[in-house]
C-alpha positions as CSV (number, residue, x, y, z in Angstrom):
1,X,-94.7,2.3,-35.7
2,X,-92.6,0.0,-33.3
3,X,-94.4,-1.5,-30.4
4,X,-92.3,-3.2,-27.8
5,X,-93.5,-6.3,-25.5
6,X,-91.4,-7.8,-22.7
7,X,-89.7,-10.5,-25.0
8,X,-90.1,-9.4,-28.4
9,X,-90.4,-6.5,-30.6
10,X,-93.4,-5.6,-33.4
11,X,-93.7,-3.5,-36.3
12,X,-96.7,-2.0,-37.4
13,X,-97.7,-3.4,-41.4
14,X,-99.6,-0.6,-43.2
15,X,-100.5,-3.6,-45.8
16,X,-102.8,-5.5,-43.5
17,X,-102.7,-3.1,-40.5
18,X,-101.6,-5.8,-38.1
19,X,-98.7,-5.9,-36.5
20,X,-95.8,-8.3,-37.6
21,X,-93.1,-9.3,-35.4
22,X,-89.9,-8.0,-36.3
23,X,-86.7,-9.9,-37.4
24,X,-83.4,-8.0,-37.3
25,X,-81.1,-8.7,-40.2
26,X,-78.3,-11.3,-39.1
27,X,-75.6,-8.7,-39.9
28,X,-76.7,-6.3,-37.6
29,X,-77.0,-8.1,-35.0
30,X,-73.3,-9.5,-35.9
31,X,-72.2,-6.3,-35.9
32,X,-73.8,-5.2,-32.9
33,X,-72.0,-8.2,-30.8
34,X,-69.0,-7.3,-32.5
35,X,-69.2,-4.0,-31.6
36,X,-70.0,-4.6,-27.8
37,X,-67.2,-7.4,-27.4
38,X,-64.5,-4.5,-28.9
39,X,-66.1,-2.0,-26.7
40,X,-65.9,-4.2,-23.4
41,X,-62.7,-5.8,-23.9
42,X,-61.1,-2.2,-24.8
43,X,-62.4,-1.1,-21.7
44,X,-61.2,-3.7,-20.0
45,X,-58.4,-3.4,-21.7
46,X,-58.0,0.4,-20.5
47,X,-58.8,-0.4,-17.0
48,X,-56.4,-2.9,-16.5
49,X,-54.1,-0.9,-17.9
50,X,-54.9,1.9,-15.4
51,X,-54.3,-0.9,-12.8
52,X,-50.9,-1.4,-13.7
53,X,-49.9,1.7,-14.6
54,X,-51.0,2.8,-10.9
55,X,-50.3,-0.2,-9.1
56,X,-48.1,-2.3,-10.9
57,X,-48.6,-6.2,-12.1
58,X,-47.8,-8.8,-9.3
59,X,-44.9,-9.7,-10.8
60,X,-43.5,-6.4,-11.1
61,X,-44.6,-5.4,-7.5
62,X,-42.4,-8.7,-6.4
63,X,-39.6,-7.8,-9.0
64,X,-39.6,-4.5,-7.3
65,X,-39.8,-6.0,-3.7
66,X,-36.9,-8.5,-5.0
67,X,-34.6,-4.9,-6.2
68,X,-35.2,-3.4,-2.7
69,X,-34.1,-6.7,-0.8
70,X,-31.0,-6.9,-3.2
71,X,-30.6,-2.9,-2.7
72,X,-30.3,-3.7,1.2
73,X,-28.0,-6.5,0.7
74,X,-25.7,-4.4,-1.6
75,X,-25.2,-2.0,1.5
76,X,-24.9,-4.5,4.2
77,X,-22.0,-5.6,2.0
78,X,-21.0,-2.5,1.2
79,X,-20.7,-1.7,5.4
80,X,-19.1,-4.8,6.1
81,X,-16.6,-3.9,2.9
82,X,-15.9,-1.0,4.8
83,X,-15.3,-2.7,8.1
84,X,-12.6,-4.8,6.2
85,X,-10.9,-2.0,4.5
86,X,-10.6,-0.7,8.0
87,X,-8.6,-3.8,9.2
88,X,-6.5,-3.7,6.4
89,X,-5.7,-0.4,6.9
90,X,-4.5,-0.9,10.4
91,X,-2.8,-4.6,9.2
92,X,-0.5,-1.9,6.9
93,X,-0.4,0.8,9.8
94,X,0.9,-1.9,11.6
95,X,3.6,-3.6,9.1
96,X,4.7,0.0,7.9
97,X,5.2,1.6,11.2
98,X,6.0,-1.5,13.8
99,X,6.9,-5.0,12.0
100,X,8.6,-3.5,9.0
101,X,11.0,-0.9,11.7
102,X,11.5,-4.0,13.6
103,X,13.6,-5.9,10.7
104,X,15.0,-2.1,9.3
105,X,13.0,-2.8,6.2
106,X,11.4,-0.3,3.9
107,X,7.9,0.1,4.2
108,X,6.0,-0.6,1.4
109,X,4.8,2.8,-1.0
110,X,0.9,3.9,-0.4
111,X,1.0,3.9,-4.4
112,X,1.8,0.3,-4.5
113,X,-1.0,-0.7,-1.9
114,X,-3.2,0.9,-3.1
115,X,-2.8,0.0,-6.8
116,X,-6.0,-1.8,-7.5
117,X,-7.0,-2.8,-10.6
118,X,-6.6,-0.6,-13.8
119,X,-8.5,-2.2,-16.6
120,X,-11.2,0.0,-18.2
121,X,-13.6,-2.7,-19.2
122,X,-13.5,-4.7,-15.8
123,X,-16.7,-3.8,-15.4
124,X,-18.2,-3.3,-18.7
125,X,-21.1,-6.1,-18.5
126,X,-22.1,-4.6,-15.2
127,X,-23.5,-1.7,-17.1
128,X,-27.1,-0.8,-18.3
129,X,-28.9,-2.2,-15.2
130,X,-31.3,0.2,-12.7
131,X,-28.7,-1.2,-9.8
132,X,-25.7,-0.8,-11.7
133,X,-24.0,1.7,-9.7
134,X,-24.7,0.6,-6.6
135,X,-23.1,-3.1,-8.0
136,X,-19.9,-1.6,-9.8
137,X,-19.3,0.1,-6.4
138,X,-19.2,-2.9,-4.3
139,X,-17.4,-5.0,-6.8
140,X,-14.8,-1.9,-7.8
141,X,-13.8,-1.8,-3.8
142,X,-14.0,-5.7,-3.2
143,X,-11.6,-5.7,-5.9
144,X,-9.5,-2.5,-4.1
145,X,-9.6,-4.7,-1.0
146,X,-8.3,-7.2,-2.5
147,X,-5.3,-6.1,-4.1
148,X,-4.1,-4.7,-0.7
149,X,-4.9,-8.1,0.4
150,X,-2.9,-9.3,-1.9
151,X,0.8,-7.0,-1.4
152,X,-0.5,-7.5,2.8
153,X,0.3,-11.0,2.0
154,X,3.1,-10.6,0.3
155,X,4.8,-8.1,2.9
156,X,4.3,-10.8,5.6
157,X,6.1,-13.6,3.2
158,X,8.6,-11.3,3.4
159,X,8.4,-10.4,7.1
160,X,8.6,-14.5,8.1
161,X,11.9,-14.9,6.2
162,X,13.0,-11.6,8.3
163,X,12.5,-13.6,11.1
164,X,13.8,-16.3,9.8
165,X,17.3,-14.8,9.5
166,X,16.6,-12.5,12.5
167,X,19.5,-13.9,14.6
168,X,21.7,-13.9,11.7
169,X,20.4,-10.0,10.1
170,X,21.2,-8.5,14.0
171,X,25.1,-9.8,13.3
172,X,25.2,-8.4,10.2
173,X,24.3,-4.5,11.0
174,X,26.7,-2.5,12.7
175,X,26.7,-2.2,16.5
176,X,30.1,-1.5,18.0
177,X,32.3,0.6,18.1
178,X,35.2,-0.2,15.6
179,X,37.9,0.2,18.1
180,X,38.7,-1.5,21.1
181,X,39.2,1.6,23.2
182,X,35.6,2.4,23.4
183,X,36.0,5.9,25.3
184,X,34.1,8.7,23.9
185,X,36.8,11.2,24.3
186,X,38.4,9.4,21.5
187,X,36.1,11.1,18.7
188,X,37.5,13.9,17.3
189,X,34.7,15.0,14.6
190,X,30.6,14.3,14.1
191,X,28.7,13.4,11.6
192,X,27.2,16.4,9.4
193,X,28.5,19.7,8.4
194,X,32.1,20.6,10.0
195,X,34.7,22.8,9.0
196,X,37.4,21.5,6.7
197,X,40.9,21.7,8.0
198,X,42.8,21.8,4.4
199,X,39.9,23.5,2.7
200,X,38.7,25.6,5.7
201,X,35.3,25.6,4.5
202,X,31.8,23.7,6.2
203,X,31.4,20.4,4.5
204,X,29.1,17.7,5.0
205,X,31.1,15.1,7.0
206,X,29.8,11.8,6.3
207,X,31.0,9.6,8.9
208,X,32.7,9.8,12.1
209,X,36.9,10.6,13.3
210,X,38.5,8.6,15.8
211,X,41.5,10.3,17.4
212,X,44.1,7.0,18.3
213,X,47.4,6.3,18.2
214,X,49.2,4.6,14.7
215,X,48.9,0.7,14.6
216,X,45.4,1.0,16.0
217,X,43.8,-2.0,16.1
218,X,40.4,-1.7,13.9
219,X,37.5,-4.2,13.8
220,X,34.6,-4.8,11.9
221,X,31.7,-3.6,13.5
222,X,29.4,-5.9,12.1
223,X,29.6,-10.0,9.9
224,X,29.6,-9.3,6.1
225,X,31.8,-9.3,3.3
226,X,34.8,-7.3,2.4
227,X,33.9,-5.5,-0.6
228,X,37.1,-3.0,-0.6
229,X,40.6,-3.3,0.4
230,X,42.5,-0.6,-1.5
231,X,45.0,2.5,-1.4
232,X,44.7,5.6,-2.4
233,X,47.2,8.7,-2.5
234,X,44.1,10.9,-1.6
235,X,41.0,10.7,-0.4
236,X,40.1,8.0,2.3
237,X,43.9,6.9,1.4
238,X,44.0,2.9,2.5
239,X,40.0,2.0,2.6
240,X,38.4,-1.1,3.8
241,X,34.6,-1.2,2.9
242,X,32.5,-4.4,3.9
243,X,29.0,-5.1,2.8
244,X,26.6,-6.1,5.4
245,X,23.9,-6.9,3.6
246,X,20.3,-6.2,4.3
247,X,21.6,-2.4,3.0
248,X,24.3,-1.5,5.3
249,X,27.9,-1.4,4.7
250,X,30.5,0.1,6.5
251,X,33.4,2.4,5.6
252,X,37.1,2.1,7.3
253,X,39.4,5.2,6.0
254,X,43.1,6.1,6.6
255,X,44.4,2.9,7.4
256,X,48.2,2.1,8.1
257,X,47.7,-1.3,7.4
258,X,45.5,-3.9,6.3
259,X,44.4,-6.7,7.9
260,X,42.1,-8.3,5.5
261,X,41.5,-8.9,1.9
262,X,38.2,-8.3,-0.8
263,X,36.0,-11.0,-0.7
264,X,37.2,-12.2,2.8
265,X,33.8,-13.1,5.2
266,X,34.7,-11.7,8.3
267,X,32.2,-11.5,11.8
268,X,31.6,-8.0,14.2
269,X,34.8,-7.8,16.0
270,X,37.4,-9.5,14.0
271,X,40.5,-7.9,13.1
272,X,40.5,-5.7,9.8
273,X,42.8,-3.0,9.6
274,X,44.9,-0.5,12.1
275,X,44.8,3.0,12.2
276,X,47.1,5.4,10.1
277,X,47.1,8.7,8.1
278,X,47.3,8.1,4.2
279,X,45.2,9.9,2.0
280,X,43.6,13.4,3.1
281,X,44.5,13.4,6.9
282,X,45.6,15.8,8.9
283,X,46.8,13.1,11.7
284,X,46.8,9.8,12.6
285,X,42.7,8.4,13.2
286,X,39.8,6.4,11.5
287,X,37.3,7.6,9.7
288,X,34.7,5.8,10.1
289,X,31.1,5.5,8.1
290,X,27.5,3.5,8.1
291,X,25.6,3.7,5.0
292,X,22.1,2.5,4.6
293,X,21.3,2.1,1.1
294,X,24.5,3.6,-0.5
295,X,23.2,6.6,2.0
296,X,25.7,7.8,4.9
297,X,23.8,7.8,7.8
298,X,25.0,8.8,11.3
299,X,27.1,6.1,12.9
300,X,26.0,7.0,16.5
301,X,23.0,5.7,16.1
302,X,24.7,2.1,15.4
303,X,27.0,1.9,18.7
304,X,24.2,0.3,20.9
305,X,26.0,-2.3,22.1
306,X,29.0,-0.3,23.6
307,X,27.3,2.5,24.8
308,X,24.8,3.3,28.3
309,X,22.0,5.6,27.7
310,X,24.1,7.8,29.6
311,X,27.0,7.9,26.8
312,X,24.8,8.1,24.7
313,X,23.1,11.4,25.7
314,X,26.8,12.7,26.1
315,X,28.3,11.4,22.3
316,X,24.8,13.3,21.3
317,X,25.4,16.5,22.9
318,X,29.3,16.7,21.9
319,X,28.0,16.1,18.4
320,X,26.0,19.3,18.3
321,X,29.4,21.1,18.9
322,X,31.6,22.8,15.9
323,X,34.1,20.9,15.5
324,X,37.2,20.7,13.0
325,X,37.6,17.2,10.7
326,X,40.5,15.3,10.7
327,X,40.4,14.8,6.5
């Protein structure tokens, strides 16, 4: 029999039927501690858990406040990396389509621009992160940006020498007509397709025939360099060919007579050559040609400074006409 008072606890003796106070064995009250300390601190242990596991530790809470505030920076540069790649689109619109036309220049190749960078492992470390996508993004079209940057630059190097030799680039390309009787009546035969007069058959006629009398004077249309001066039985017969430069050079067929020798610098309007009828030629003219890049282009286009708007619209629509060759 137990019997219980407010501080201490009694157990009946059947010995001397009294009753003796009770001592519990030091073990089991060890035990008993131990076993409420692992009890409360794995519940504790357990909550706590629960805490984080539903709310999250401080530190994670301002790790994850710390990824949401680099998440928003990441796209206001991402936006303002799209405002830039905007301007440099229109800073290549604009040196393609207006500066680059201005100084006859090539524009440069959309695959060149927009090269980039091509290495596979450029962005290796910025793998195995929660925000790596969003980073290699940015930093894969800062890097795009870049590289167009880089060729923009570049182009406009280029462009500022163009201007440099502006004055002296604007003597060099063709822009008279290569005799001094500038009347249109004198051309006999377009540029493009026309019927052969030996052959009798459409060719491509690459340049254009001026109908004058033998001993013609002829003049260089443009400064450059004489790169020909030679005769042929056939052919364009006695030919004159000067290089321009800046990829132009002209063509000066037929010749009676030369009036200048290979390697000779001569300037737009100097003496050359006079008109004759050796080689392929059906009478006495020039033929006469503009080639852009080893490309015969139509010499028309190049008589600017002899020509009104009004001639010009004339020499355009006589061109459209059939119209037999002269070689």
């Amino acid at each position: 029999m137990v019997k219980r008072n407010k501080d201490n606890k009694y157990v009946y003796n059947p010995d001397t039927l009294t009753f003796d106070r009770f001592k519990e064995p030091l073990r089991e009250r060890v035990g008993r501690v131990f076993v409420f300390l692992l009890t409360t601190v794995a519940f504790a242990f357990l909550i706590v858990l629960m805490i984080f596991f539903f709310f999250g530790s401080p530190k994670e809470k301002m790790q994850a406040r710390e990824i949401e505030y680099l998440k928003l920076q990441y796209q206001i540069l991402e936006d303002k990396l799209d405002e830039t790649e905007i301007l440099v689109q229109d800073m290549q619109q604009r040196d393609n389509n207006i500066y680059r036309m201005i100084f006859e220049a090539d524009p440069i190749p959309a695959s060149v621009r927009m090269s980039g960078f091509t290495h596979k492992d450029r962005y290796e470390s910025l793998y195995g992160y929660k925000t790596s996508e969003i980073v290699i993004k940015a930093a894969a079209k800062l890097d795009m940006i870049s590289s167009q940057l880089y060729y923009q630059s570049k182009s406009y190097d280029d462009l500022f020498m163009m201007a440099k030799n502006k004055s002296q680039m604007l003597m060099c390309i063709p822009a008279i007509i290569p005799l001094k009787e500038n009347e249109i009546r004198q051309i006999s035969s377009y540029f493009g397709y026309r019927t052969d007069p030996i052959y009798k058959v459409d060719k491509f006629h690459s340049g254009i025939d001026f109908a004058a009398p033998l001993g013609t004077e002829v003049f260089a249309t443009g400064d450059g360099v004489v790169e020909k001066a030679e005769s042929n039985y056939w052919g364009y017969g006695n030919l004159v060919t000067i290089d321009h430069g800046y990829g132009y050079k002209t063509q000066y067929a037929h010749l009676s007579m030369f009036a200048t020798h290979k390697g000779q610098k001569v300037k737009r309007g100097q003496l050359i050559g006079y008109v004759g009828s050796t080689g392929k030629s059906t009478g006495t003219h020039l033929h006469y040609e503009v080639l852009k890049n080893d490309t015969p282009v139509d010499p028309i286009h190049f008589f600017f400074n002899d020509l009104s708007p009004e001639e010009y619209e004339t020499i355009l629509e006589q061109a459209a006409m059939p119209s037999l060759t002269m070689d």
